[in-house]
KEROKE-704287 format. One record per residue (C-alpha): x, y, z; residue in one letter. Coordinates in steps of 0.02 Angstrom, whole numbers, padded with zeros to 5 digits, always signed. Example, Ala and Ser with C-alpha at 12.3 -4.5 7.8 and 13.67 -1.06 7.14 Angstrom:
+00615-00225+00390a +00684-00053+00357s 
***
This chain:
-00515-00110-00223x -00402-00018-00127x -00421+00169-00052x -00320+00294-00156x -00223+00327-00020x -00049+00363+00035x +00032+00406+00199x +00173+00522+00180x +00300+00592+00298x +00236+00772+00409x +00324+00917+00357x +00369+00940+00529x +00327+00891+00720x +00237+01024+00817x +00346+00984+00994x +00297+01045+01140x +00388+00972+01261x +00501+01141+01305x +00317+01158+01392x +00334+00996+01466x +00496+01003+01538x +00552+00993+01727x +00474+01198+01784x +00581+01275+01909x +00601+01176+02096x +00614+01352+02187x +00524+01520+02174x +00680+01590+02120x +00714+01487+01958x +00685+01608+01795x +00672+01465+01665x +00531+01509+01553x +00407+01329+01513x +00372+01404+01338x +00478+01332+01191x +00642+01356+01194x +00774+01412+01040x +00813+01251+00944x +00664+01141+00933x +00614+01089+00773x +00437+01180+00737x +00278+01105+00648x +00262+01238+00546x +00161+01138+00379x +00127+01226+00230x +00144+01407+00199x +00015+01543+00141x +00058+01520-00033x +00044+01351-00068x -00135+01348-00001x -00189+01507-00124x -00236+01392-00233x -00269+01229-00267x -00184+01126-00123x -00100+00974-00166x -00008+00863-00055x +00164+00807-00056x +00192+00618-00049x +00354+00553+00048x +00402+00431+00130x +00318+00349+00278x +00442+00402+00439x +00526+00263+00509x +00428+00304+00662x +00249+00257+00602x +00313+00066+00601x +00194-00051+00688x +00190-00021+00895x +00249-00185+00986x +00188-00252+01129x +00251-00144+01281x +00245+00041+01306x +00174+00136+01168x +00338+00271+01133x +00250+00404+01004x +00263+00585+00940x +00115+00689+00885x +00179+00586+00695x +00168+00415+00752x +00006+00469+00840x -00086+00508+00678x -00010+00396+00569x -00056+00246+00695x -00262+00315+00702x -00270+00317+00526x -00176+00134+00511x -00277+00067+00654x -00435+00159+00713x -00576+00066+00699x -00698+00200+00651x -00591+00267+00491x -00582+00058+00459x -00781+00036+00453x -00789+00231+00329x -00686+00121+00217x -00808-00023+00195x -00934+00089+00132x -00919+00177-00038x -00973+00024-00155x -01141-00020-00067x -01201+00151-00129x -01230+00112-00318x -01380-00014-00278x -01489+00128-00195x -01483+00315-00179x -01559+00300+00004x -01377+00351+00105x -01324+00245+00258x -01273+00348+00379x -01205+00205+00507x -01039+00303+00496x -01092+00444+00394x -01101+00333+00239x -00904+00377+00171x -00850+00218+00081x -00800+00264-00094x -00762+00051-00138x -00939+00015-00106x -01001+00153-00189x -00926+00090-00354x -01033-00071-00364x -01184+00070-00392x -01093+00113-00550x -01065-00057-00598x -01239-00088-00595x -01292+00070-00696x -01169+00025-00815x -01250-00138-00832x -01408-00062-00935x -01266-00050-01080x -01208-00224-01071x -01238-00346-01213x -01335-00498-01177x -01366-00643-01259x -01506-00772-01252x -01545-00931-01314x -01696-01064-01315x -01731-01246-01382x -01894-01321-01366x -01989-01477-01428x -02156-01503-01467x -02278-01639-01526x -02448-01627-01571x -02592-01745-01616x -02744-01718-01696x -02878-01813-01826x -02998-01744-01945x -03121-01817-02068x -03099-01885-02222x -03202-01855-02391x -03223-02019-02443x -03273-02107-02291x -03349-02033-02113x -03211-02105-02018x -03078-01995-01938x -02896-01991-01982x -02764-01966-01858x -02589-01872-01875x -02452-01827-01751x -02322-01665-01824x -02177-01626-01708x -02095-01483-01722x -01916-01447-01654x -01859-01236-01622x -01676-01143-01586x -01659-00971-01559x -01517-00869-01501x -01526-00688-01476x -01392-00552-01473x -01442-00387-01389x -01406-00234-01341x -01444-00056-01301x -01317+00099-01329x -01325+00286-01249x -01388+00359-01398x -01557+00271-01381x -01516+00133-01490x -01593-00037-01463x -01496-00185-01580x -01564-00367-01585x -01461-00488-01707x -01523-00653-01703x -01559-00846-01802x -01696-00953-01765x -01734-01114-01849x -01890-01207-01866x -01925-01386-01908x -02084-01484-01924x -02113-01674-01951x -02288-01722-01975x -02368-01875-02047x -02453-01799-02176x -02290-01747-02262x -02176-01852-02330x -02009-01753-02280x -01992-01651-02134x -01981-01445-02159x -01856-01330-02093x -01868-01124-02092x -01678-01041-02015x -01692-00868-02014x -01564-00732-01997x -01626-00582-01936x -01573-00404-01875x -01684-00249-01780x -01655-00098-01756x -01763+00030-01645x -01703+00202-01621x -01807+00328-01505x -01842+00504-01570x -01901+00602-01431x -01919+00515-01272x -01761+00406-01232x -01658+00485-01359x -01478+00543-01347x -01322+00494-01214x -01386+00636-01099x -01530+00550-01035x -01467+00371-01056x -01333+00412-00953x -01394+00502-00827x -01394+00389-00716x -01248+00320-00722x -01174+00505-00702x -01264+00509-00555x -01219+00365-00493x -01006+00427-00529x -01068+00582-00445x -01110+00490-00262x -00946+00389-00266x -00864+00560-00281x -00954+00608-00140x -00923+00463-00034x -00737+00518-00073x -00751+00687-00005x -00849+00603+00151x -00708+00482+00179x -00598+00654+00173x -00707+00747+00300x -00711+00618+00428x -00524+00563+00411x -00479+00766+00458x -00603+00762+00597x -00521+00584+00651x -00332+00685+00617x -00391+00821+00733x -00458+00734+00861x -00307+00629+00885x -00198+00786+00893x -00306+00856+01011x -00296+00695+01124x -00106+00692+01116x -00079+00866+01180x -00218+00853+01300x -00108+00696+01377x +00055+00789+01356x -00025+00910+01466x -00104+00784+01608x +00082+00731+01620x +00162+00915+01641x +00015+00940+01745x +00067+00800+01868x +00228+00875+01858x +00197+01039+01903x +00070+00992+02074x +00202+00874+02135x +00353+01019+02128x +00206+01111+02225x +00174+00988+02342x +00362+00956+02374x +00372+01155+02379x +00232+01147+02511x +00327+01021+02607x +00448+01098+02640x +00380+01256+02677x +00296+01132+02815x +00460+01067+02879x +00538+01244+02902x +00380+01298+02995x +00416+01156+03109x +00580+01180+03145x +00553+01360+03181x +00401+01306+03291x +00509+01192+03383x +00646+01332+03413x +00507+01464+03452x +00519+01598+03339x +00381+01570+03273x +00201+01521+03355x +00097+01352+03341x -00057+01427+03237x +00043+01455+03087x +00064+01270+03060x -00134+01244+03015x -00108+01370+02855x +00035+01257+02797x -00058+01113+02854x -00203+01136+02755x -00088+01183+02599x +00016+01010+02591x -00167+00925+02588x -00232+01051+02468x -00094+01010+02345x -00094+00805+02392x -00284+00831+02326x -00243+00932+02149x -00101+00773+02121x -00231+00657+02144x -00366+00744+02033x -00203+00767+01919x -00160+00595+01894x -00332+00549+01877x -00365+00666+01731x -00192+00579+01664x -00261+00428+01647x -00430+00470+01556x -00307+00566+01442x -00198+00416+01413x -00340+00309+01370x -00444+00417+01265x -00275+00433+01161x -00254+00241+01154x -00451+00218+01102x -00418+00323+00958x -00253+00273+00919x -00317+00059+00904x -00130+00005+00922x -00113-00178+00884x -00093-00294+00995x -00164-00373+01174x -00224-00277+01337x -00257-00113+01248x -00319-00018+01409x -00159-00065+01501x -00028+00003+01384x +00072+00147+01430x +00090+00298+01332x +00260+00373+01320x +00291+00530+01238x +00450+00527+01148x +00500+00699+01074x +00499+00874+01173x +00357+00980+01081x +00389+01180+01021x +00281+01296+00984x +00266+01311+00767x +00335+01459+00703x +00178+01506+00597x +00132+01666+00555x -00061+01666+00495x -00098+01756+00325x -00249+01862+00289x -00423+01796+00329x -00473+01823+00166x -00335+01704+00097x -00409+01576+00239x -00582+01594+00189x -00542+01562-00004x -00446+01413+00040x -00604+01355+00133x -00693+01377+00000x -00605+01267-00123x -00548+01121+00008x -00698+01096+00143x -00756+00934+00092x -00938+00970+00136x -00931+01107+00014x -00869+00999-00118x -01010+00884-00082x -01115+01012-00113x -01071+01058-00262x -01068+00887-00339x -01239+00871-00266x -01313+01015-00377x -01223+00929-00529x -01319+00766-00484x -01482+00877-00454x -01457+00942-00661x -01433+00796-00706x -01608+00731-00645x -01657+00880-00715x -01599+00824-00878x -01699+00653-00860x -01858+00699-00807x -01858+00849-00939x -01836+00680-01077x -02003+00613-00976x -02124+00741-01030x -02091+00710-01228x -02194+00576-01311x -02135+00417-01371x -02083+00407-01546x -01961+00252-01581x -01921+00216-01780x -01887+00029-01816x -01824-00063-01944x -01806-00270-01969x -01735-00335-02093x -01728-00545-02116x -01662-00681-02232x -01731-00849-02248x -01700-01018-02311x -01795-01156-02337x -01766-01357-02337x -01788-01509-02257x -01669-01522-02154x -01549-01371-02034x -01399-01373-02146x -01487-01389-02311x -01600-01231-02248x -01444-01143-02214x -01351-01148-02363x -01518-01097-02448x -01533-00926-02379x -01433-00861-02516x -01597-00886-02614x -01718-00734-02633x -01834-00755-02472x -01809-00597-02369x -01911-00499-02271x -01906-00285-02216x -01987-00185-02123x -01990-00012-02094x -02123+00089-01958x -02123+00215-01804x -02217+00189-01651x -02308+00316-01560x -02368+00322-01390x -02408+00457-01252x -02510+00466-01099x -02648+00590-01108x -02591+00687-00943x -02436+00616-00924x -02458+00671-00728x -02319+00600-00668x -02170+00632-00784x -02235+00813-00756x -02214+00787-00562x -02060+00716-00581x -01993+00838-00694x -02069+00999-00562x -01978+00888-00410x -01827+00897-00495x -01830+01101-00518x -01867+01104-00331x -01740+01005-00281x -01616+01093-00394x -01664+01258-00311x -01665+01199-00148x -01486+01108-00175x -01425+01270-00237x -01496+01381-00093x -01423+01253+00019x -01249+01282-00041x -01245+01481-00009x -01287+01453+00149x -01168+01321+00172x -01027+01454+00119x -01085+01578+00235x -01073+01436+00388x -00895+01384+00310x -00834+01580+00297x -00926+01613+00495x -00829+01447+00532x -00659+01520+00494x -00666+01690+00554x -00704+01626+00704x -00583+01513+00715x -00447+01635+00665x -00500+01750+00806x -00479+01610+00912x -00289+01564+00877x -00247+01736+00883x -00318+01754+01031x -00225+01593+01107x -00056+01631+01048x -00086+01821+01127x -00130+01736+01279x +00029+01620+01288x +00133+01786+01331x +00018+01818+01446x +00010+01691+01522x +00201+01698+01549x +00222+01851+01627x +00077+01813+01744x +00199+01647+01790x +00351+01743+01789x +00282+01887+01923x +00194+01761+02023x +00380+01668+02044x +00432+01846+02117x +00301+01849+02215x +00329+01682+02299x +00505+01721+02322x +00458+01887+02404x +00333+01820+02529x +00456+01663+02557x +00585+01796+02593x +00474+01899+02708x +00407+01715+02807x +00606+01704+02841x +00628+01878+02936x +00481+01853+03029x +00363+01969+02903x +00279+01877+02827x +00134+01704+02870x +00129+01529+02820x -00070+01605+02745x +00010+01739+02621x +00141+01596+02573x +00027+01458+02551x -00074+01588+02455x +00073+01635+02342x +00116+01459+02304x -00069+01421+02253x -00066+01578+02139x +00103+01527+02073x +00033+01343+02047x -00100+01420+01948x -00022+01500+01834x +00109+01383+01780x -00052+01279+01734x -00104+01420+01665x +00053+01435+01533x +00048+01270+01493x -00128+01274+01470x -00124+01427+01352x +00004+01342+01245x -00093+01179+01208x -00258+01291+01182x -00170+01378+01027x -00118+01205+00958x -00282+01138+00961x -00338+01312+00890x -00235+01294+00748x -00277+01109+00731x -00468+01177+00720x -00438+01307+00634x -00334+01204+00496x -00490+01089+00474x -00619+01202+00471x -00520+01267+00316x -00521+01118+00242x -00310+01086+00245x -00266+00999+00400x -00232+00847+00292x -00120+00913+00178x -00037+01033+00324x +00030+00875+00380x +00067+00795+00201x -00073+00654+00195x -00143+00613+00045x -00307+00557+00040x -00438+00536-00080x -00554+00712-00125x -00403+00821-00122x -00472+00902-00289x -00585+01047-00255x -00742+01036-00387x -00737+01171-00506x -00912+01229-00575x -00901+01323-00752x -01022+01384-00893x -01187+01314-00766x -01093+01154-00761x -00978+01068-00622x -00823+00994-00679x -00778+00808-00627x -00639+00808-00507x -00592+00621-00530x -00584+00534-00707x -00687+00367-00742x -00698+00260-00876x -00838+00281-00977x -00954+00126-01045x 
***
């Protein structure tokens, strides 16, 4: 069965790569490494779409998320997600999962137990209690026996066989219905008759309970329950696709920055350089003493360190990225990573926390689970409540009979008057009845416990997003800080350089400034990925990162709970 699932096209690329452009060769360069005017921004859905229910959009797949060849992997932050979810080989084993859950209610957890196809065989099986059956049996028998006579004390033998066929139609229904239609024919040849006898029977039974086992609430119970975990398993396959969506996002922009990274620390070490070579020249002229070489010295091999270290972290980044993102194809490990389109920071103005936490609310798949969990907990309610009655079944059978010596002749006599009836009700109930009553005082608990469970579940969710929302505001405030720290540490550089030219300045104070100035370009750049992967966080912990970036995927329906009750947020068929 396939995964109700469709890719469709993002609503937008958050770009960045205004961040990762070429920064400034010289101290005296102005360009700003924040996004510049033009880029296209990933700004996803706005505040009120996601007031309510939130539904995604389905488009069409980009042409970008086509299958990577061999060779450099070229991607955007798109093609990144769209080629995990395609290819990752955690989200591929979540899949397998779902159907295996409708032969026990013990949960798998080898990958948090998410696979909604599985799951269904569970209600297949339930289902099966309402499935007609039919039976059938032949059998053949001889017997031989002797008895006495009256005239004469000698025995006398006889041998009777007797041929029977039976076949059986029956079934049970929700209401507590038990039907059995069936025709059996017997026929016995024995040598003390001349002709052999035949009894066919057509008969019909009904047995209806009347307290315990009555009605489609119990009798379906469990089969409700069982619909109830594959909806589960659907908002489990949701959970850990989002948390597979984030950390793919987060694995892209922490390799878009190991690359501006490298970038930056080798304009510093070719900065350093030359600050080197013009310390040498003026050494060799003398205006300007031997000791001040060490300072600028010990700089060059400073920075030749920090682009080693640089690269380094470069290349866990790149692989971490191509671990998640599975590409097809052969030596995984070795493929480069290329990204294609300059990032930009999303113009996206957050809305009121309250708004955020209400969206949580309604989308976090655990809370969802939750809440279907309490439905399945009144539901066993429900069941073991039908467990303390007694057992009171009514049954009638009613029969028609024809006799003959021979099948076909006893057939066409049954329109004769032989018939049988009967009508009677069956009692029965344990004297303590101990352990429906446990059951039954289990179930309460559990129900309680389920329900406590949730509230505090809603409070984690709620202390979950307010945090998070302090967070991004607190990385996007520090992104223009961040740039005017850059931007006066560029002034500063200039001004020591400057003063190092007169003669007022030392190769220390420089080497000093350039560190500083290093620093803080990180710094920027470093500010700016921190609020995408805020907002990335932020987005799942409310429960919409999927549909932020227009994937549908199965559990999008929040689960409504009215009048006591929770409302199914998927339709089934029912038996």
């Amino acid at each position: 069965m396939s995964e109700p699932r469709s890719i469709s096209q993002f609503l937008g690329t958050v770009l960045l790569w205004s961040l990762l452009l070429p920064a400034p060769g010289c101290a005296t360069d102005e360009r700003s490494t924040i996004a510049q005017p033009g880029a296209t921004p990933w700004t996803g859905y706005n505040q009120q779409e996601l007031s309510g229910t939130v539904q995604a959009r389905p488009q069409e797949p980009p042409e970008s998320a086509e299958e990577p060849q061999p060779g450099p992997l070229r991607i955007t932050v798109e093609d990144a997600v769209l080629t995990a979810l395609e290819n990752n080989r955690s989200l591929v084993v979540e899949r397998l999962n779902p159907e295996i859950q409708r032969t026990e209610n013990n949960r798998s957890l080898v990958v948090e137990r998410l696979n909604p196809e599985i799951r269904r065989t569970f209600e297949d099986e339930e289902r099966a209690e309402f499935d007609p059956t039919v039976e059938a049996e032949v059998s053949v028998g001889r017997a031989d026996s002797e008895r006495l006579t009256r005239s004469v004390s000698a025995a006398e033998s006889s041998r009777s066989d007797e041929y029977r066929g039976s076949v059986f139609l029956r079934e049970f229904f929700p209401t507590g219905t038990f039907v059995e239609a069936g025709v059996t024919s017997d026929t016995t040849d024995s040598s003390l008759y001349l002709d052999p006898f035949t009894q066919t029977r057509l008969g019909l039974s009904v047995t209806q309970s009347l307290l315990r086992g009555y009605g489609t609430d119990v009798n379906l119970a469990r089969l409700r329950q069982s619909r109830l975990e594959t909806d589960i398993s659907q908002y489990e396959l949701r959970g850990f696709s989002e948390s597979l969506l984030a950390q793919v996002e987060d694995a892209y922009w922490d390799y878009a920055l190991s690359l501006r990274q490298i970038e930056i620390v080798d304009e510093s070490l070719k900065l350093a350089r030359q600050q080197l070579h013009e310390t040498e020249e003026m050494i060799q002229v003398g205006s300007m003493a031997k000791a001040e070489l060490a300072a600028v010295q010990a700089e060059v091999a400073v920075q030749q360190q920090e682009l080693i270290n640089a690269k380094s972290a470069q290349e866990s980044s790149r692989l971490r990225l191509l671990r998640l993102l599975n590409p097809p194809g052969e030596n995984l490990w070795k493929r480069e990573v290329t990204l294609v389109h300059p990032p930009a920071l999303p113009e996206i103005t957050l809305g009121d926390v309250e708004t955020h936490v209400a969206v949580a609310f309604r989308m976090r798949p655990e809370i969802n689970q939750a809440e279907l969990g309490i439905r399945r907990e009144d539901l066993e309610i429900v069941r073991t409540r039908n467990g303390l009655l007694p057992r009171m079944d009514l049954f009638i059978t009613l029969g028609k009979s024809g006799y003959a010596d021979s099948f076909p002749r006893s057939v066409s006599e049954m329109d004769g008057g032989s018939y049988d009836a009967l009508l009677g009700i069956n009692l029965g109930y344990p004297i303590f009845n101990r352990s429906a009553g446990a059951q039954h005082t289990r179930a309460l608990l559990q129900r309680d416990q389920a329900e406590k469970a949730l509230q505090n579940l809603r409070q984690l969710v709620e202390l979950d997003v307010r945090d998070a929302y302090i967070e991004v505001n607190r990385t996007k405030e520090q992104i223009s800080a961040g740039t005017a720290t850059r931007k006066f540490q560029e002034e500063k550089l200039r001004v020591e350089t400057e003063k190092f030219r007169v003669g007022r300045s030392t190769n220390f104070f420089v080497a000093q400034a350039q560190r500083d100035l290093l620093v803080s370009r990180i710094n920027e750049v470093q500010s700016v990925v921190n609020y995408l992967k805020a907002l990335v966080s932020f987005y799942r912990l409310e429960g919409s990162l999927l549909v932020r970036r227009g994937i549908a995927a199965p559990g999008a329906e929040p689960v409504e709970r009215s009048s006591g009750s929770l409302t199914r947020p998927m339709r089934r068929n029912s038996p």
